[in-house]
N, C-alpha and C positions, 0 to 999 in steps of 0.2 A: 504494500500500500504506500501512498507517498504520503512521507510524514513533512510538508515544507510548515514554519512556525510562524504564519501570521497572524498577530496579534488585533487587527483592528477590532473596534470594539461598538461596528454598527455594519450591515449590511444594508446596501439601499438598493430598492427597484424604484422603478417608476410611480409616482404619488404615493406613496408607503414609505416610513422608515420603520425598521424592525429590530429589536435587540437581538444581537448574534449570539449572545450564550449569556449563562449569568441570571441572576434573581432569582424572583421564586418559581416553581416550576411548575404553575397555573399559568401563572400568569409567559411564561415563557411558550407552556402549549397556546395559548391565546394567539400571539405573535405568530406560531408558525401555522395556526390555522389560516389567520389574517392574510398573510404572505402566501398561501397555496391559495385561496379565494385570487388575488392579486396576481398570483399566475394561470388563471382560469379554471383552478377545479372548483365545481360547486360545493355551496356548503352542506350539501346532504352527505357527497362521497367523502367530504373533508371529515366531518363530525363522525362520522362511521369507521374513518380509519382512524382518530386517534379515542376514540371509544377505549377509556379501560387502560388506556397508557400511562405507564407509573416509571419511576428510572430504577435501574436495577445496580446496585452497588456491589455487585460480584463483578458488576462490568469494569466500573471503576477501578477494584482492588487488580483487576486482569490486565489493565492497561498498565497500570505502573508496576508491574512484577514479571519483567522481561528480562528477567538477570538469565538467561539461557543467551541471547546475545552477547553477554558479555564475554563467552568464551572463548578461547582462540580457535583458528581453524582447527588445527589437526585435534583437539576434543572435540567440540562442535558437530564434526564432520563425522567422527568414528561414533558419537553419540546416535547421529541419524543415520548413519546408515550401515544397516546390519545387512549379511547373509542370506536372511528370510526374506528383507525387503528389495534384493538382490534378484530373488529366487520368483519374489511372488510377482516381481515389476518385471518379468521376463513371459513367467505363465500368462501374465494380463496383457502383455504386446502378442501374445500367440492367439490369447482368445480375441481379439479385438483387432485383430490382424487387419481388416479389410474396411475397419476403420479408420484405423491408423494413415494405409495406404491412402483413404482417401482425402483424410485431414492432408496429407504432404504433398498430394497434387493439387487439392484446392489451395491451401494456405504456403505450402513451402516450409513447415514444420515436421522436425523430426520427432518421431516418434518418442525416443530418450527422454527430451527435454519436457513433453507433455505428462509421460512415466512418472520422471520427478517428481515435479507438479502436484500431482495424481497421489506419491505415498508421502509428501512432506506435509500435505495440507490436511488430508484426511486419510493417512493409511490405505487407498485404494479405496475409499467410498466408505472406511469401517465406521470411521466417526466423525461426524462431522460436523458437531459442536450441536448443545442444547438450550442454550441461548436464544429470549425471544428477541428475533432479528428490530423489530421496529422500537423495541422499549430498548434495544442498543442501541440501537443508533437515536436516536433522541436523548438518551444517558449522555453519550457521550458529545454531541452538538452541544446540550447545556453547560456541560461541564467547558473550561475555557482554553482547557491546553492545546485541541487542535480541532474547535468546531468548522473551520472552512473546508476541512477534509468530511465530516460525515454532516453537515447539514445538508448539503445538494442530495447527498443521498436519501434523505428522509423523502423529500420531493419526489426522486426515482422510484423510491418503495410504495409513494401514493399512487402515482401513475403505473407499476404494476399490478397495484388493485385495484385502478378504473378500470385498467384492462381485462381483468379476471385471473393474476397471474400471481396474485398473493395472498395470503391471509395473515392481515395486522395481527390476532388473536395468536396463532398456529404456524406459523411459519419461523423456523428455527435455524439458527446458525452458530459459528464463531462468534466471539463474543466482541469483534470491532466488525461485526455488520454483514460480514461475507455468508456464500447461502452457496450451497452445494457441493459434489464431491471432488471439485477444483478449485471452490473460494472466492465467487465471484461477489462484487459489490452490485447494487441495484443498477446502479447508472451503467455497470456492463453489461449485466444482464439485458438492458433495455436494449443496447446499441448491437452487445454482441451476440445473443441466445439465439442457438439454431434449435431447430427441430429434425434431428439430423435422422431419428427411429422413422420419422416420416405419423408419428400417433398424432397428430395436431396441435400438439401439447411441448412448450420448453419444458421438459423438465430435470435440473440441477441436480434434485436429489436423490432422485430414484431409474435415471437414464444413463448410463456410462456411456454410449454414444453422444446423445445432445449434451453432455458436459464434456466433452474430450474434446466435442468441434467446436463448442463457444470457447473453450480456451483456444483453442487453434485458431479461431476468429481474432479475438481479441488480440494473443501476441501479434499477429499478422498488422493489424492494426496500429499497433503500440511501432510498428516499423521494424519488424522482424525480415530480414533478405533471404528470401527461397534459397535452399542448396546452400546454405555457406554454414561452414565450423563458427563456433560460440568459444570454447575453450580446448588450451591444447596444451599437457605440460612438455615440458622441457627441461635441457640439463642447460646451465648455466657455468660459463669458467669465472674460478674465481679471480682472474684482475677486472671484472666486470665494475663500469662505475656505477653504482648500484644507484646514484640518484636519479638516473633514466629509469628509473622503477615506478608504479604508480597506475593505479586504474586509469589515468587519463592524459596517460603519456602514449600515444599511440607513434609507430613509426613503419616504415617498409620493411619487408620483411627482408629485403636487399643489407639493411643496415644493420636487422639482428643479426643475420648471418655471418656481417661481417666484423663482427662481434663476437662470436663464434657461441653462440646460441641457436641451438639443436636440437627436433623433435628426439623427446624420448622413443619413440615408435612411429613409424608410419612419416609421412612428409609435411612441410609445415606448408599452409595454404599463404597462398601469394596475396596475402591480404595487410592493410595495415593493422596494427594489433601493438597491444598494453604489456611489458611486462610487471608481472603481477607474483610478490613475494608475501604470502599472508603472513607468515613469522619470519619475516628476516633473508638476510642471502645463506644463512647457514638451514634453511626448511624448505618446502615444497616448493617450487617455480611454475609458472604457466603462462603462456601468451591468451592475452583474452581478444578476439574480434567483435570486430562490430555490434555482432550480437550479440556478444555480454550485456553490452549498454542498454538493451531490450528489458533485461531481468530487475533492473531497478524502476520500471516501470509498474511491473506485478509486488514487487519489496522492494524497501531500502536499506536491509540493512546488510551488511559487506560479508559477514561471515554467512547469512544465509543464503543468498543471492551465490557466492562464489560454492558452496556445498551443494546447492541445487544444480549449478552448471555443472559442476564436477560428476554429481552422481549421476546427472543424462550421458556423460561419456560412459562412466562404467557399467551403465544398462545398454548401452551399444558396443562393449567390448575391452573398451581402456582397460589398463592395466593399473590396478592398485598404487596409487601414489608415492615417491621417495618424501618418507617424511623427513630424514634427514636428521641431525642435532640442532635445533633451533635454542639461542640463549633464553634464557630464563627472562619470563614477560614478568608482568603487572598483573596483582591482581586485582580485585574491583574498587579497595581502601586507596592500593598504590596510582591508580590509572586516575583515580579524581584528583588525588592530589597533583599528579603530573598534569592533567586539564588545567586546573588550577594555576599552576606554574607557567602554563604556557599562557593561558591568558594574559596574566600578569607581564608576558615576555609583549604583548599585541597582538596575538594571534587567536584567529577565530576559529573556533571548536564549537562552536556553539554550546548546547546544556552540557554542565557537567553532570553527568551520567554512568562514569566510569566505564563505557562502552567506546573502541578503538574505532571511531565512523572516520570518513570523509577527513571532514576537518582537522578532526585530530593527529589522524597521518600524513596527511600535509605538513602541521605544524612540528611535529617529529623530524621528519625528514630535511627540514629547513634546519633545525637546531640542530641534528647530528650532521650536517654540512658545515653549520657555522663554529661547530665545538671540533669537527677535524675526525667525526668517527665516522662509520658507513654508514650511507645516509640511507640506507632500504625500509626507513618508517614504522622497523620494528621495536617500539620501545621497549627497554631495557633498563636494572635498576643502577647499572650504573651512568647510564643518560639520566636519570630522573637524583641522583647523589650528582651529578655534574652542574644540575639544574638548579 
């Protein structure tokens, strides 16, 4: 989901203004009736869908207790993904076979990556969260940490029940709003939902086809390029200048080569591409293309995103990762304090959160350049004693 943090603290339509999160939470359902009237639903359908709407503070407690991103890759990664789910996302490309096939001549998706998708989000369909979707997502619009991300959706999830495609009451999800056995939001549901079984009916939660192809839709949409590789690792030599490292450092593949960076197996695609160190130049390596940059569309956050690429290659054959001896990271006390630290240096990390995002590897990587250590944005305790 994209977490961007803006804080404004009114959204405005035309002739209407409307508090964007905050107060009380009558008077906040008030507002978003008001605002859906103002965007043309009547007030029969309006008053029908938020019938019985209350906010759920499990959802709350679910938001802020994402300490599982805090972990570095190579836990993270071994954590998700087992043997079984190896085994079972193999069985499930065989039965779905002609599925699959056709998600990747419609959309240009490979089967793998949808796999993924498929066991990260819900186990293969087993669970898919018991969350009521519309008291989440309303939970969480009020609440004020990132209501520009799920108010639109409350909107999407009315207009799914104009159309007959949801029940306010009954309709159950993940607990930030997603609905089916791939995790979609209303507003994709709306744009992306095939009815792929051909029953007349999207349905998310009980159709493994019409969820395989709305995701397949959707990536496509998000600017997914037919036929091209996502991730590929590699072996890397160590006089490498490690600060060409970096999700969004892309370069020709002419130039890693001549570098002397090497698929581990098989040939590396003549594409421009990232090299991407999630612990360090002493741990796993990978070139990410284009279509990496696809997956922070569906997430944002760097260790999920990079484990879900990874495990679509190992359900299409890759070979098990060199994890390598990676130095001793941060752990959640150490990583805030180093956010901390950086800040204070000027550097933007955005929340301290003790989670290694974007920002914060940026900010790493500039200070082990400017302190004279390798600069590959692995933080380490003796960068954070240097600091």
């Amino acid at each position: 989901m994209k977490l961007s943090h803006l804080l404004a603290a009114l959204i405005l339509l035309p002739g209407a203004t409307f508090a964007q999160c905050g107060g009380s939470f009558s008077s906040f359902i008030s507002g978003l009736k008001s605002e859906a009237q103002a965007q043309g639903f009547d007030a029969a359908t309006t008053d029908r869908f938020f019938q019985g709407v209350s906010q759920d503070q499990k959802v709350l407690r679910a938001d802020r207790a994402q300490g599982v991103f805090q972990k570095p890759f190579i836990e993270f990664s071994r954590r998700l993904i087992s043997q079984n789910r190896i085994d079972r996302g193999r069985a499930m490309g065989k039965k779905y076979d002609a599925v699959f096939d056709r998600i990747e001549a419609q959309y240009g998706i490979s089967r793998g990556v949808l796999l993924a998708f498929w066991a990260f989000e819900t186990d293969y369909g087993s669970f898919q969260g018991d969350f009521n979707t519309r008291n989440a997502l309303v939970t969480l619009a009020h609440d004020c940490r990132r209501p520009e991300l799920f108010r639109p959706q409350i909107f999407a999830a009315l207009e799914l029940y104009a159309k007959g495609n949801f029940d306010p009451a009954r309709t159950t999800g993940a607990w930030a709003g997603e609905i089916g056995m791939v995790q979609m939001l209303p507003r994709d549901i709306l744009e992306n939902g095939v009815d792929a079984d051909g029953d007349g009916v999207v349905s998310l939660k009980t159709s493994a086809p019409d969820a395989l192809t709305s995701g397949g839709k959707m990536l496509s949409h998000l600017g997914w390029a037919a036929g091209q590789p996502w991730l590929q690792e590699v072996t890397v030599p160590a006089s490498m200048d490690w600060s060409l490292s970096g999700p969004k450092k892309p370069r020709a593949l002419s130039e890693w080569r001549a570098m002397g960076i090497q698929a581990r197996s098989g040939s590396l695609a003549d594409l421009p591409a990232s090299l991407i160190l999630p612990q360090g130049h002493k741990g796993p390596a990978f070139l990410a293309y284009p279509n990496f940059d696809v997956y922070f569309e569906w997430n944002q956050s760097f260790v999920y995103v990079l484990t879900a690429a990874y495990f679509a290659t190992r359900l299409e054959g890759a070979q098990i990762y060199e994890a390598g001896n990676p130095d001793q990271g941060l752990d959640g006390a150490q990583m805030k304090q180093l956010q901390r630290k950086l800040q204070a240096r000027g550097h933007d990390v955005g929340k301290v959160d003790g989670i290694l995002g974007a920002g914060t590897r940026a900010a790493v990587q500039a200070e082990q350049a400017r302190l004279g250590l390798p600069a590959d944005a692995w933080p380490t305790p003796a960068l954070l004693a240097k600091l």
